[in-house]
N, C-alpha and C positions, 0 to 999 in steps of 0.2 A: 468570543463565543458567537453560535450564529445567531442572529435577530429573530429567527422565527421561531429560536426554544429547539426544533428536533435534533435530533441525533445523529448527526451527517459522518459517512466512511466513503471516503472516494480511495477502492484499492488499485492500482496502477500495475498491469501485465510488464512494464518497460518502456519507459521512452520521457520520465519527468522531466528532463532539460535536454537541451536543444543543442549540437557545438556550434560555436559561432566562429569558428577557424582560431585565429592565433590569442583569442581570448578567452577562449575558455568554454565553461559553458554556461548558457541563460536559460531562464525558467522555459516549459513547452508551454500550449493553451490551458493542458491537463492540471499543471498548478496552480496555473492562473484562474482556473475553473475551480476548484477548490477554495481559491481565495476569494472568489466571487461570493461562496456558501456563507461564509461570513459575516457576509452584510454589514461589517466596518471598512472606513475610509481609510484607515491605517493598523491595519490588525498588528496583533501580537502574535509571530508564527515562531515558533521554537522547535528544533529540529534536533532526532537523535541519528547519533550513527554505532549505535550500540554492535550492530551488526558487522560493523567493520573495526570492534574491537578499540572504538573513539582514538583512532589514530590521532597526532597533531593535523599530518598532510589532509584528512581527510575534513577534517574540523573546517579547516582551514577553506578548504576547497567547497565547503558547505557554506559558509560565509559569503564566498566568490560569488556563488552561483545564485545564492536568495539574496542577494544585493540589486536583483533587479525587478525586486518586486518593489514594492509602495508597500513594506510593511515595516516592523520592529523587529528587528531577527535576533533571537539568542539559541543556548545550546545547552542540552539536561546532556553532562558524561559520567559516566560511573566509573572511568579508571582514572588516577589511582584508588580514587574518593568519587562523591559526586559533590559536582562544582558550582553546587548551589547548594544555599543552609539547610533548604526544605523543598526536596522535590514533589512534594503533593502542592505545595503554595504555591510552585511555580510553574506548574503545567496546572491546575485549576487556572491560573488566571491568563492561561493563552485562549488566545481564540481560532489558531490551528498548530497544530502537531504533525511533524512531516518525519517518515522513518525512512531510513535510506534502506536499499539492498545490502546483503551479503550474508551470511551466518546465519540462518532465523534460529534453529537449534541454539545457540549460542546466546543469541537475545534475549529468547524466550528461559533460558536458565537464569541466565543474568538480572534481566525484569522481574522474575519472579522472586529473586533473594533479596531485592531492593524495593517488592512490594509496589513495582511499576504495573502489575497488571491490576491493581485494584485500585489501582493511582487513575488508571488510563480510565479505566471502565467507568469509577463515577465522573473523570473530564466529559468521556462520549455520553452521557445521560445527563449531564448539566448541559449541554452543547457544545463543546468543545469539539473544531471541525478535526476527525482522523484522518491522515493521508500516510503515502509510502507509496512504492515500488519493490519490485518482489520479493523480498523478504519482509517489507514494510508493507506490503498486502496479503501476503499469507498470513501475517500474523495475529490479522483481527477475528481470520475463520476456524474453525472447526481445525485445518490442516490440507496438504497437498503436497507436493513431491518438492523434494530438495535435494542440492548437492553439498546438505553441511555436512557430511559425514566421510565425501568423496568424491574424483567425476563420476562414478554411477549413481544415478538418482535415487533415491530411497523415498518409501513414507513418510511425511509426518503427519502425526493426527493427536497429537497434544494442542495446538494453536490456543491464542488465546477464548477462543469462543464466543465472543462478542455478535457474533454473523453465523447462524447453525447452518453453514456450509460449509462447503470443499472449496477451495480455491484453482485453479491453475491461473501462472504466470508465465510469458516467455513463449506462448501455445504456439506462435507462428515460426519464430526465431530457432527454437532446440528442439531437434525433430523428435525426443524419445519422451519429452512434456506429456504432450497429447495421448500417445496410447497406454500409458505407464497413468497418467488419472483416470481411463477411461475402465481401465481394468480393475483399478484402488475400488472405484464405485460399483461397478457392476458385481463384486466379489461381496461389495458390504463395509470392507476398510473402511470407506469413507460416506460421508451421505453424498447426496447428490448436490451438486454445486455450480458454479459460475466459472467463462475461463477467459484471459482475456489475451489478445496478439498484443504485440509491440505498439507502442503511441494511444494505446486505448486503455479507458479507465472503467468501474465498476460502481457505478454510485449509488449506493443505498440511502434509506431514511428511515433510523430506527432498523429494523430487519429482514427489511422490505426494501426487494431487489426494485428501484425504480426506473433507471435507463444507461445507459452503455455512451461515455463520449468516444470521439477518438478527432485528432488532426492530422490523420496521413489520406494522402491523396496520390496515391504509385497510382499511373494510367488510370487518373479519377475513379478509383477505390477509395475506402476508409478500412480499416485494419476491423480487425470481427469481433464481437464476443460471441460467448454460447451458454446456454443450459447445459447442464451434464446432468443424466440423471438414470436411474438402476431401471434396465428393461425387464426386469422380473424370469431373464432368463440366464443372470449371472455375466450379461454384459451392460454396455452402456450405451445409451442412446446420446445423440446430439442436435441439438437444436442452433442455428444463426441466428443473435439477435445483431439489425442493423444499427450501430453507434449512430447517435447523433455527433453531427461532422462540427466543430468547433471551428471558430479564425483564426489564422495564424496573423501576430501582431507583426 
């Protein structure tokens, strides 16, 4: 849990691990900035990949990749079963939770029948640090656009609600992201929200949006976030906020 007691959600647009060529992949700064939240020498980070339907490969590959943190790594699955006696015991006593992409639709049906969103919600108010990537950052807000249902993006706006915003993920990366939220909001679908490009993350404290990291550096840039919020004329306004630029190790 973190040492300072708050509420810590760092949601990730894309970009949590890094490939390191014929190895695989390593953590970015973005979860290592996460693991900083912390404030243990050796956390306990436990990771779901609900979203990807807890494949073996994927399990497996989730292992690969947080093996290069300085933490404890385990893994909450709910297929066939879930593979711990007591998933409220065992994510209360992580000190980060890291959700991977894929499915949020699918997650958020699944977390809710196994009572994972009120699992999660008292973890994030004891301080249990939240993390993920894009489905694993839409799923603390309010809702924002997805391809669970198909490739054309659809709504969501069931999200777990933890964070009373709008998400976008992927803003820089999938060019139909951006205007497809801007619209969600400006019509009302959604509240007004945060969005973040590839390699950039979302870090709140408690519900309080407090600063944007990111570690990309194309032609010394850093990747963006933004405000999204209802112009009161049925569109959307956008705001740049500049990420603070992270080290790459």
């Amino acid at each position: 849990m973190s040492t300072d007691g708050q509420p810590h959600i760092l949601a990730i647009g894309g970009g949590s691990f890094l490939s390191d060529g014929r190895y695989g992949l390593s953590p970015s700064p973005l979860l290592r900035y996460a693991l900083d939240l912390t404030g243990q020498d050796r956390p306990r980070v436990c990771f779901l990949a609900t979203a990807l339907g807890d494949g073996a490969e994927y399990i497996a590959r989730g292992y690969a990749a947080l093996s290069g943190l300085d933490a404890e790594v385990s893994h909450l699955a709910l297929f066939p079963m879930p593979n711990v006696p007591d998933p409220r015991a065992h994510l209360l006593a992580q000190d980060l939770v890291y959700v991977f992409g894929g499915s949020v639709a699918n997650l958020l049906a699944l977390w809710r029948l196994h009572s994972l969103d009120e699992i999660l919600r008292d973890a994030w108010l004891q301080g249990v640090v939240l993390t993920g990537q894009s489905a694993g950052a839409l799923c603390w807000h309010v809702g924002g656009n997805t391809d669970s249902f198909g490739p054309e993006l659809r709504p969501l706006t069931d999200g777990l609600g933890l964070l009373p915003y709008s998400c976008g993920v992927h803003y820089d990366s999938e060019p139909t992201r951006r205007p497809l939220l801007q619209r969600l909001i400006g019509e009302g679908t959604l509240p007004g929200g945060y969005a973040a490009d590839e390699g950039v993350g979302l870090h709140y404290v408690g519900t309080e949006f407090v600063q944007a990291v990111s570690y990309r550096r194309e032609s010394g840039a850093t990747g963006g976030a933004y405000r999204v919020e209802p112009d009161g004329t049925g569109h959307a306004k956008e705001t740049p906020i500049e990420p603070r630029l992270l080290t790459l190790p």
